[in-house]
Each structure stands twice: as structure tokens, then as C-alpha cells.
Residue, then its C-alpha position, 0 to 999 in steps of 0.5 A: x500500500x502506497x502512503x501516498x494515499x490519504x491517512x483515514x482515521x488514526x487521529x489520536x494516533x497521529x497527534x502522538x507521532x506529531x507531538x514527539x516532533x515538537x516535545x523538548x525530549x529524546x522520544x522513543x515510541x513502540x507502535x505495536x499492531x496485528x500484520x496488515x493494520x497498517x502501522x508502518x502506513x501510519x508512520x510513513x504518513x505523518x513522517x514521511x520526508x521527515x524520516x533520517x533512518x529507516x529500517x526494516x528486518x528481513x523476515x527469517x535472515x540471518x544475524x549477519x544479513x540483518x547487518x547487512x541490510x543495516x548498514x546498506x540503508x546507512x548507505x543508501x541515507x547518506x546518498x553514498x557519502x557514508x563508507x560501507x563496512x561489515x560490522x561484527x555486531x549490533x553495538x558496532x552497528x548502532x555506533x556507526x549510525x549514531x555517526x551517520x546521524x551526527x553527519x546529518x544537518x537537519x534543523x528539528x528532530x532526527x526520526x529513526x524509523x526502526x520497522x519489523x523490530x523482532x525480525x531483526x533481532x535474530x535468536x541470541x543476535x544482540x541486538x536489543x543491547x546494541x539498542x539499549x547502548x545507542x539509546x542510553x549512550x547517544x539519543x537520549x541526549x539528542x534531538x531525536x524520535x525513535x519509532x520501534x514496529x513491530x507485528x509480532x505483539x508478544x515479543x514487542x510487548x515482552x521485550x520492548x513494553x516490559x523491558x527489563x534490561x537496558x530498554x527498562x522504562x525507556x518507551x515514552x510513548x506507545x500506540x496500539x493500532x486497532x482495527x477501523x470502525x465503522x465510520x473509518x471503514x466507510x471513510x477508507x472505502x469512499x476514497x477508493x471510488x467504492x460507494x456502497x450502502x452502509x447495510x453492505x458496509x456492515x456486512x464486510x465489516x462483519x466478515x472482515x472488521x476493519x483491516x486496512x488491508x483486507x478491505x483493500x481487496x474489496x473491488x467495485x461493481x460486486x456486492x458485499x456477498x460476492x466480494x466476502x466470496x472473492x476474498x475469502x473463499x477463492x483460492x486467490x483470495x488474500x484470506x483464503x489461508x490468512x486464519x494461521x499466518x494471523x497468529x503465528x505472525x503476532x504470537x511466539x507458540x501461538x497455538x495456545x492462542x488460538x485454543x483460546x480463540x477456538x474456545x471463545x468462537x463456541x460460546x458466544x456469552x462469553x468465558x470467565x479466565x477459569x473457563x477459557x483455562x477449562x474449555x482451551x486446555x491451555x495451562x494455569x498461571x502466568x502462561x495464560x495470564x499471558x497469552x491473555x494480555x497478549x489477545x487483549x492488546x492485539x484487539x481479537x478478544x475483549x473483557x467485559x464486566x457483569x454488573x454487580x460481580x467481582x473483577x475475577x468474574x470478568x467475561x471474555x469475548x472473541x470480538x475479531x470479526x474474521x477470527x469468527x468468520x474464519x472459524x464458523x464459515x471459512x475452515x470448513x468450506x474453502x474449497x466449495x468453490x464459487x459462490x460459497x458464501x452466497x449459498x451459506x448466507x442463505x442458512x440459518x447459520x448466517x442468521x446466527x452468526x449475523x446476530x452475534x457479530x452485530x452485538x460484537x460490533x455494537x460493543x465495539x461502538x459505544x461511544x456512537x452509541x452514548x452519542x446517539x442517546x445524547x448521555x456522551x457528557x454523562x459518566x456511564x459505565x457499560x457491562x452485561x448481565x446474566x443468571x442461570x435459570x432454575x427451577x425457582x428462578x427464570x434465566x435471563x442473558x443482556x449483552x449490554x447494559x449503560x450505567x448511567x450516574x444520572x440514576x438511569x441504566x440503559x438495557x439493550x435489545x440488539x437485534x440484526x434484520x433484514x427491514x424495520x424489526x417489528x415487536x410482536x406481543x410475545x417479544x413484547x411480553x419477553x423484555x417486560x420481563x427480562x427487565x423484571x428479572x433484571x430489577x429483581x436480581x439486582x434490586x437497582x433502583x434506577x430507572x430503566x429504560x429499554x433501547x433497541x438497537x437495530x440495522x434499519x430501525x423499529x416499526x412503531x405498533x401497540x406493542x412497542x409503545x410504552x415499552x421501547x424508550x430509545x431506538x437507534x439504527x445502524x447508522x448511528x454507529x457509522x457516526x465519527 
């Protein structure tokens, strides 16, 4: 991907990259993101010219080819003014650029741009203690950003965040580029000439989220149905096979990683930490602590807490879209052949899954959600709630529930449809009830008030009358 093409989105993240320009300080930034999010598109996008130093490991090359590949981009800096030598190690490596950088006459800061990090440092190359030397020993004191990327998030986290060698607390700023949202989505496809509705929109978002990269392979003149067919289900699709590159791109034994994705893609109420231990079979202890973490800054999982409940009894959700796409459509049907997906939406499966991945995407949007019910002022607080049923006790599950601290708890009905979703009496009669039970279970003495959420809205009848207090569409989620 070209950085000549406009930056959508990222506003946060820029204003990071752009305010250790103008700081007083030495900064050293990690930008830390799944493959294809565009990270290395985000850096070379606010810092474009401005770079003095760039860098990019060489997946599986030796220690000695990395060296190489080093001091050839020194080279190729200095326009061949800066002799070409072999050095032996990283700390040589690096002194020689703290050299090439002293050379330079440049008003302003010096950008070193070091990409692909952990595929630079080989096994036992040295290279994270020639860094630390050219930190500690020589940008510290200069007029200088060090931007540290890299794909492979437990690495990164592992040896960059959490440090704790000469690297130790040296990271000033950090960026954990996540995927798009829905707006940004809609913003990236309409600057490449893609004008599709946003009921199209929602549908490759559900399929793929919000990846630069993957929504890069959608092409005009199909429909969303036949793009997710070309992109995921032909042979030449760029995700016909990306499920196992994903993880063992991002996470060193990345196998225990996608146990737990596989144990959360089969419950879709989500799993507290005991249960994803139970269901992944994945190890007890720091291990799993771990490989949470991980999930969790990658963006594939999320954690929710129940209302009312302790912290330890926190649910987890998978909430990657094509993670669950993936496994509840793609494993098994690859090699259908031609219009795969456009027979599979047709199932009842589709059904299921469109609703799930609709909450997913709600959850993802909470602050267009506040917006639209005009509360972004207020302080809320969002969870779920569920309880068992039993012989004594009906069983409810709510996905979402807004806590307001203006004495008010939003409980929302997500609901995904084909046309204007209309409430009959025995629905009717359902979320009086859940809201019941809720109030009950609880014993809140807030008031409640039932909002629908739903993708083009409620029709007004006898039975949504005095039980629905606030109904948004998919188009308030599209809001920036």
C-alpha cells in the first residue's frame, strides 16, 4: 500500500507521532499492531520526508544479513557519502549510525524509523543491547524520535513494553493500532471510488472488521456477498489461508492462542479466565495470564464486566470479526468453490452468526452509541448481565447494559434484520420481563429504560409503545 494515499482515521494516533516532533525530549515510541493494520502506513504518513533512518528486518535472515541490510540503508541515507563496512555486531552497528546521524544537518528532530523490530533481532543476535547502548549512550541526549514496529505483539510487548534490561522504562510513548470502525471503514472505502450502502458496509465489516488491508481487496461493481466470496473463499483470495499466518505472525507458540480463540468462537456469552483455562486446555498461571494480555492488546478478544460481580468474574469475548468468520464459515468450506458464501448466507447459520457479530460490533461502538442517546457528557459505565435459570428462578442473558450516574441504566435489545424489526406481543411480553428479572436480581433502583438497537430501525405498533424508550439504527454507529 502506497502512503501516498490519504491517512483515514488514526487521529489520536497521529497527534502522538506529531507531538514527539515538537516535545523538548529524546522520544522513543513502540507502535505495536496485528500484520496488515497498517502501522508502518501510519508512520510513513505523518513522517514521511521527515524520516533520517529507516529500517526494516528481513523476515527469517540471518544475524549477519540483518547487518547487512543495516548498514546498506546507512548507505543508501547518506546518498553514498557514508563508507560501507561489515560490522561484527549490533553495538558496532548502532555506533556507526549514531555517526551517520551526527553527519546529518537537519534543523528539528532526527526520526529513526526502526520497522519489523523482532525480525531483526535474530535468536541470541544482540541486538536489543546494541539498542539499549545507542539509546542510553547517544539519543537520549539528542534531538531525536525513535519509532520501534513491530507485528509480532508478544515479543514487542515482552521485550520492548516490559523491558527489563537496558530498554527498562525507556518507551515514552506507545500506540496500539486497532482495527477501523465503522465510520473509518466507510471513510477508507469512499476514497477508493467504492460507494456502497452502509447495510453492505456492515456486512464486510462483519466478515472482515476493519483491516486496512483486507478491505483493500474489496473491488467495485460486486456486492458485499460476492466480494466476502472473492476474498475469502477463492483460492486467490488474500484470506483464503490468512486464519494461521494471523497468529503465528503476532504470537511466539501461538497455538495456545488460538485454543483460546477456538474456545471463545463456541460460546458466544462469553468465558470467565477459569473457563477459557477449562474449555482451551491451555495451562494455569502466568502462561495464560499471558497469552491473555497478549489477545487483549492485539484487539481479537475483549473483557467485559457483569454488573454487580467481582473483577475475577470478568467475561471474555472473541470480538475479531474474521477470527469468527474464519472459524464458523471459512475452515470448513474453502474449497466449495464459487459462490460459497452466497449459498451459506442463505442458512440459518448466517442468521446466527449475523446476530452475534452485530452485538460484537455494537460493543465495539459505544461511544456512537452514548452519542446517539445524547448521555456522551454523562459518566456511564457499560457491562452485561446474566443468571442461570432454575427451577425457582427464570434465566435471563443482556449483552449490554449503560450505567448511567444520572440514576438511569440503559438495557439493550440488539437485534440484526433484514427491514424495520417489528415487536410482536410475545417479544413484547419477553423484555417486560427480562427487565423484571433484571430489577429483581439486582434490586437497582434506577430507572430503566429499554433501547433497541437495530440495522434499519423499529416499526412503531401497540406493542412497542410504552415499552421501547430509545431506538437507534445502524447508522448511528457509522457516526465519527
Amino acid at each position: 500500500m502506497m502512503y501516498k494515499n490519504p491517512l483515514i482515521g488514526r487521529v489520536e494516533e497521529k497527534k502522538i507521532l506529531e507531538n514527539a516532533l515538537l516535545s523538548h525530549q529524546a522520544e522513543m515510541i513502540s507502535v505495536i499492531g496485528r500484520r496488515r493494520i497498517g502501522k508502518t502506513f501510519l508512520v510513513k504518513s505523518v513522517y514521511d520526508k521527515r524520516i533520517d533512518f529507516e529500517i526494516t528486518g528481513i523476515q527469517h535472515a540471518t544475524r549477519q544479513e540483518q547487518l547487512r541490510n543495516f548498514m546498506l540503508q546507512i548507505v543508501k541515507y547518506s546518498g553514498g557519502t557514508f563508507p560501507l563496512t561489515e560490522p561484527g555486531d549490533w553495538l558496532k552497528a548502532f555506533y556507526l549510525l549514531s555517526r551517520f546521524l551526527e553527519s546529518r544537518e537537519k534543523s528539528g528532530k532526527v526520526v529513526v524509523f526502526l520497522d519489523e523490530l523482532p525480525w531483526l533481532a535474530t535468536h541470541k543476535s544482540g541486538l536489543l543491547k546494541g539498542l539499549s547502548w545507542f539509546w542510553n549512550s547517544w539519543a537520549v541526549s539528542q534531538p531525536v524520535v525513535v519509532v520501534i514496529c513491530g507485528s509480532a505483539a508478544s515479543w514487542m510487548i515482552k521485550n520492548v513494553v516490559h523491558n527489563k534490561g537496558g530498554l527498562h522504562n525507556r518507551i515514552t510513548r506507545r500506540i496500539y493500532l486497532k482495527p477501523f470502525n465503522l465510520s473509518e471503514t466507510e471513510h477508507f472505502l469512499k476514497s477508493r471510488k467504492l460507494n456502497f450502502d452502509r447495510y453492505q458496509i456492515l456486512h464486510i465489516y462483519m466478515a472482515m472488521g476493519g483491516v486496512p488491508y483486507y478491505l483493500d481487496q474489496i473491488e467495485a461493481g460486486k456486492s458485499a456477498a460476492q466480494n466476502i466470496d472473492a476474498v475469502c473463499f477463492s483460492e486467490n483470495g488474500l484470506l483464503w489461508d490468512e486464519f494461521p499466518k494471523l497468529y503465528a505472525s503476532l504470537f511466539e507458540n501461538s497455538d495456545s492462542h488460538i485454543r483460546v480463540i477456538r474456545a471463545l468462537a463456541a460460546r458466544k456469552s462469553g468465558l470467565t479466565r477459569s473457563e477459557i483455562v477449562q474449555f482451551s486446555r491451555i495451562p494455569d498461571g502466568g502462561g495464560a495470564s499471558t497469552i491473555m494480555e497478549e489477545l487483549l492488546h492485539s484487539g481479537f478478544i475483549s473483557v467485559s464486566h457483569p454488573f454487580g460481580r467481582k473483577k475475577k468474574e470478568a467475561l471474555y469475548r472473541l470480538t475479531d470479526e474474521f477470527s469468527h468468520f474464519y472459524l464458523q464459515f471459512m475452515e470448513n468450506n474453502r474449497n466449495e468453490g464459487v459462490g460459497t458464501w452466497q449459498q451459506l448466507s442463505k442458512t440459518q447459520a448466517y442468521i446466527s452468526w449475523a446476530g452475534y457479530a452485530f452485538e460484537n460490533i455494537c460493543l465495539k461502538h459505544l461511544p456512537q452509541i452514548k452519542k446517539a442517546l445524547g448521555i456522551t457528557g454523562v459518566l456511564a459505565t457499560a457491562s452485561s448481565f446474566f443468571r442461570r435459570g432454575s427451577k425457582n428462578e427464570e434465566g435471563t442473558q443482556i449483552d449490554l447494559l449503560i450505567d448511567r450516574n444520572d440514576h438511569v441504566i440503559n438495557v439493550c435489545e440488539i437485534k440484526f434484520y433484514g427491514a424495520e424489526f417489528s415487536i410482536d406481543k410475545a417479544s413484547a411480553m419477553a423484555y417486560r420481563n427480562k427487565l423484571a428479572v433484571f430489577s429483581e436480581a439486582t434490586q437497582t433502583r434506577k430507572q430503566l429504560f429499554l433501547t433497541m438497537i437495530t440495522t434499519f430501525g423499529l416499526r412503531e405498533n401497540q406493542y412497542a409503545a410504552g415499552l421501547v424508550d430509545a431506538s437507534l439504527t445502524m447508522d448511528d454507529l457509522f457516526e465519527g
